[in-house]
N, C-alpha and C positions, 0 to 999 in steps of 0.2 A: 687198709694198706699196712703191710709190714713196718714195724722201722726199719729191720738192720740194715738195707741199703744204707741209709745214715749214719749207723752208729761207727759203719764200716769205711765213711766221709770224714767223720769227727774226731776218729782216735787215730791220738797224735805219735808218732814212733821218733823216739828223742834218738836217731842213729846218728852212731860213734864213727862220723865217715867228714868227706871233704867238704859236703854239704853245707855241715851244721859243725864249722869248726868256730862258732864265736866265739869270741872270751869273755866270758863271764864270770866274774869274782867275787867272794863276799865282800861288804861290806867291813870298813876297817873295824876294830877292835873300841867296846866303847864302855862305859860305867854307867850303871842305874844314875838316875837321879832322885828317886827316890827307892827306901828299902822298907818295909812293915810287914807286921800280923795283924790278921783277920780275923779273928775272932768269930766261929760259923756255927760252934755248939759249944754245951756244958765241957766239952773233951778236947776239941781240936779247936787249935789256931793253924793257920794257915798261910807259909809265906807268900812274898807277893814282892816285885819291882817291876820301876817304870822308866823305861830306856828312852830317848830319841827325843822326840818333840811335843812336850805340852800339850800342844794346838794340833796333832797330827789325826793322821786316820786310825782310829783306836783298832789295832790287831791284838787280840788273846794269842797265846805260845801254848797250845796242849802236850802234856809230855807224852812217852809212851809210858807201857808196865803193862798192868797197873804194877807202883812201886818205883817209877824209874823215877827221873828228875831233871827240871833246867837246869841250863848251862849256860854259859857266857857264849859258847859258840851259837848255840838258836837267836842270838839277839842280830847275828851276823847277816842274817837273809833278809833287812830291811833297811830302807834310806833313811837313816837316825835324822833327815832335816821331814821325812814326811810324813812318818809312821811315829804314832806314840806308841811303844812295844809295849807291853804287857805278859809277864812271864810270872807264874805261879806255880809251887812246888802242890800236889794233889794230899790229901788227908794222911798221913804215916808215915809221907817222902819227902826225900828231899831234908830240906831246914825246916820242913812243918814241925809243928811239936803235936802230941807227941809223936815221937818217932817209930814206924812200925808196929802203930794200933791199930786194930783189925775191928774195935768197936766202933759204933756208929759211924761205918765206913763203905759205903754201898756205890753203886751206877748212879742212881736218883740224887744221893746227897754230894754225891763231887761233881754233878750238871747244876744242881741247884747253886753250889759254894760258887760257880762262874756266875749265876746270877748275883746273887751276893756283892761277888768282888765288882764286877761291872755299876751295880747301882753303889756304890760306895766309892766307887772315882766317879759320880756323876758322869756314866756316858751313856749315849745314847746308842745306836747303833755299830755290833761292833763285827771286822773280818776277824774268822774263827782258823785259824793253822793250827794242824793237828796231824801228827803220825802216827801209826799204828793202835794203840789202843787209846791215846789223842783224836784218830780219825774218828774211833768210838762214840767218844764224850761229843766228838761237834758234832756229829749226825744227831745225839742225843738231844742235845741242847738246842740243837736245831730244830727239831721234829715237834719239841716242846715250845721256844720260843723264837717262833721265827721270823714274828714282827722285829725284831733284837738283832737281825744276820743280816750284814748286807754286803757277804762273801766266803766263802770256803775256799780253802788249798788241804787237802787232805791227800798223805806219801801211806803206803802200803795199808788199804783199805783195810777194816778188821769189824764184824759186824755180831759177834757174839753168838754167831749161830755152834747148834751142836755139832756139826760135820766140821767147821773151823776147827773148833778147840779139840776134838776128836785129830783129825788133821797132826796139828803140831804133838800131840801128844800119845798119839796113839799107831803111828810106825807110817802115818802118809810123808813127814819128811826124809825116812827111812828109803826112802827109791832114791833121794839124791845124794845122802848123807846118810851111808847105812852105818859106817864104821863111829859116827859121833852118837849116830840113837841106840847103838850096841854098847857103846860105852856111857851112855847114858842110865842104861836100863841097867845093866851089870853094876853101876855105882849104886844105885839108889835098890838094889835088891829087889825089882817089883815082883808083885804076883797078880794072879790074875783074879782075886778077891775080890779088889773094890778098882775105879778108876786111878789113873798116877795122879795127879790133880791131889784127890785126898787122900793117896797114900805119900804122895812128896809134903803136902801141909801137916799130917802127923808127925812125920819127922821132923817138919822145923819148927813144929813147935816143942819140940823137945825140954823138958824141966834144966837138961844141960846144955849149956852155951857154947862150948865145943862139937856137938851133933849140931844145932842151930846155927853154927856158922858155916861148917860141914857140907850141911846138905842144900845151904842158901850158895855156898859156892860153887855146888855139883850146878844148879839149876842156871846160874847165872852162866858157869862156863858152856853147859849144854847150848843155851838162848843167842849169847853173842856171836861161839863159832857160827849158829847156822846164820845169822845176819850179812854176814858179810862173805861173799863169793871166791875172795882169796886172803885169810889170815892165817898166817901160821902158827901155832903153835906156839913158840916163842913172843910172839908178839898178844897171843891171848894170854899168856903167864904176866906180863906185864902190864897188861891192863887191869884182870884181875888184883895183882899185887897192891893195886893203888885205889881199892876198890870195897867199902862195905856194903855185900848182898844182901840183907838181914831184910831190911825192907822190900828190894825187890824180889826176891824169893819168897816171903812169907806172904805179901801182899797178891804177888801175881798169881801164886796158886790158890791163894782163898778166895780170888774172884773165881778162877776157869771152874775151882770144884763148884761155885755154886752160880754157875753158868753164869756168869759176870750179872747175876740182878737182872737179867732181860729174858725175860719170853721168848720162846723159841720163834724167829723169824719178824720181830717187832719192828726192827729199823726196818725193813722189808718191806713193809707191811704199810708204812706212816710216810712213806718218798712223798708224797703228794703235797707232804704240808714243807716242801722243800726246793716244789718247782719253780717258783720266784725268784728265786737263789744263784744267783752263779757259782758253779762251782766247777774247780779244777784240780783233777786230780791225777798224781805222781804214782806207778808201781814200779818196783823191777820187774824186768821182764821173768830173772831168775828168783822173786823173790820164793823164798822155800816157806815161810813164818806167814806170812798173808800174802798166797798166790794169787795172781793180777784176774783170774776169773771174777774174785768177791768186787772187786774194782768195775770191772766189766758191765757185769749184772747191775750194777748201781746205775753206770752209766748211758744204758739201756732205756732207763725209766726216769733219766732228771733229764727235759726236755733242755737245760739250762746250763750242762753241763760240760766238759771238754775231758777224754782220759787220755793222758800220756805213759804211755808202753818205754821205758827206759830202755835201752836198752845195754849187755855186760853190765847186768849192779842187780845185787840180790834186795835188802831189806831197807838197810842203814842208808836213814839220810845222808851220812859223812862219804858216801862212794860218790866219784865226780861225776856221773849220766844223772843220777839223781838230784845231786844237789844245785847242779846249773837247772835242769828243770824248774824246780823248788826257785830258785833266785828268778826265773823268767817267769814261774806264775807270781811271783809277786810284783813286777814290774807291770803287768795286765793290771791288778786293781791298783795301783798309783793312782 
């Protein structure tokens, strides 16, 4: 017997209508209560705090990038009296030290550094929130240790397939964004020599600091416009302004050239060790950066799971179809 009957029962359409006008808000504004490093190799430490409640249900915060980093607004998607948050900046990012080191820096050792940090706050099972190349790491860590999950919320699926990172980088977000991947490719001078991936990591790694901030800002300004469905211009210049790329440019393209560390179709391939799992997961309907197919597919084959189709909202958790989704899967595992 087919699924998709089912699948086409199950997935949830977050419409921006009379229906579904609840108010949903984040949570007020709060302060770690505790702040540390991890210490996870010879090279890296790795920051880490702990929001909300001691005694609470231990949620992990995965960031995106690779390269990007927590914020005080991801501590906002949960009830500080239920949840003990947990938010960790990834190997390079962030307040990690050091900063933007690309050695001993893989898929394998920043799923493992979550095992790490988890048995070093003595917890035992913990819900895993992850967006975009966060959804990555928790599929990973999942698939690996899945006696350890007892839930997933994962926003714009992202599975390290070749067709993906081909996708983003290679003119498939060009049908909806042709004028930002024309001025992309025109900044960064490509040829059709080697992949962008490693010919945007040549350039930032540049012997000069001025190229290396250069081209970490081409790559960032490129990233964010396509995120989000309506920013102007003006309002990416000001983001940027406030903003050092070094890490997420440097980091994000030495994962994609070396196919982010994962075998072609691995999470793919290991769903089974994940049907247990409850998991719920968030796309925009518009997202351009992880289109809601990779979501889809996923959702297809985890008997355990729920997908919600946002609808008007591209990538970025911070658009409001998404992040009330995001607030109401979290209210499910309370």
């Amino acid at each position: 017997m087919k699924k998709v009957p089912m699948v086409m029962i199950t997935v949830l359409l977050a419409l921006n209508c009379a229906s579904n006008t609840e108010e949903i808000t984040l949570w007020p504004e709060i302060e770690p209560f505790q702040t540390d490093y991890l210490k996870v190799s010879e090279i890296h430490e790795i920051y880490y705090e702990c929001c909300g409640n001691p005694d609470g249900k231990p949620v992990f915060v995965l960031h995106g990038g690779p390269g990007g980093s927590s914020s005080p607004y991801m501590r906002r998607f949960f009830n500080p009296e239920k949840f003990l948050i947990v938010l960790h900046d990834q190997r390079g990012a962030g307040q990690s030290r050091p900063y933007a080191e690309i050695r001993e820096n893989t898929t394998q050792l920043l799923f493992e550094d979550i095992e790490q940090l988890r048995k070093h706050l003595n917890l035992d099972q913990i819900l895993l929130f992850g967006g975009s190349w966060g959804s990555t790491l928790a599929l990973a860590y999942g698939e690996t240790y899945p006696e350890n999950v007892n839930g997933m919320i994962l926003r714009g699926v992202f599975t390290a397939t070749k067709s993906e990172i081909d996708h983003f980088y290679h003119g498939g977000v060009s049908l909806f964004f042709p004028e930002v991947y024309d001025r992309f490719i025109s900044a960064i001078e490509y040829t059709d020599t080697k992949t962008i991936p490693n010919d945007l990591l040549e350039l930032i790694q540049s012997d000069d600091e001025v190229e290396r901030q250069k081209y970490s800002r081409i790559w960032a300004e490129y990233e964010i416009k396509l995120s989000v469905l309506e920013l102007p211009d003006s309002e990416l210049e000001r983001i940027l302004n406030g903003y050092n790329p070094l890490a997420f440019g440097l980091l994000e393209n030495y994962y994609m050239a070396n196919n982010c560390f994962i075998e072609e179709g691995q999470l793919m391939n290991h769903l089974d060790k994940l049907n247990p799992i409850p998991i719920i997961m968030v796309n925009g309907r518009y997202d351009v950066i992880c289109p809601p197919i990779t979501a889809y597919r996923l959702h297809t084959q985890l008997p355990n799971s729920k997908l919600i189709i946002a609808e008007s909202s591209g990538h970025s958790m911070g658009e409001k179809p998404i992040e009330r989704e995001l607030l109401k899967a979290v209210l499910a595992f309370e």
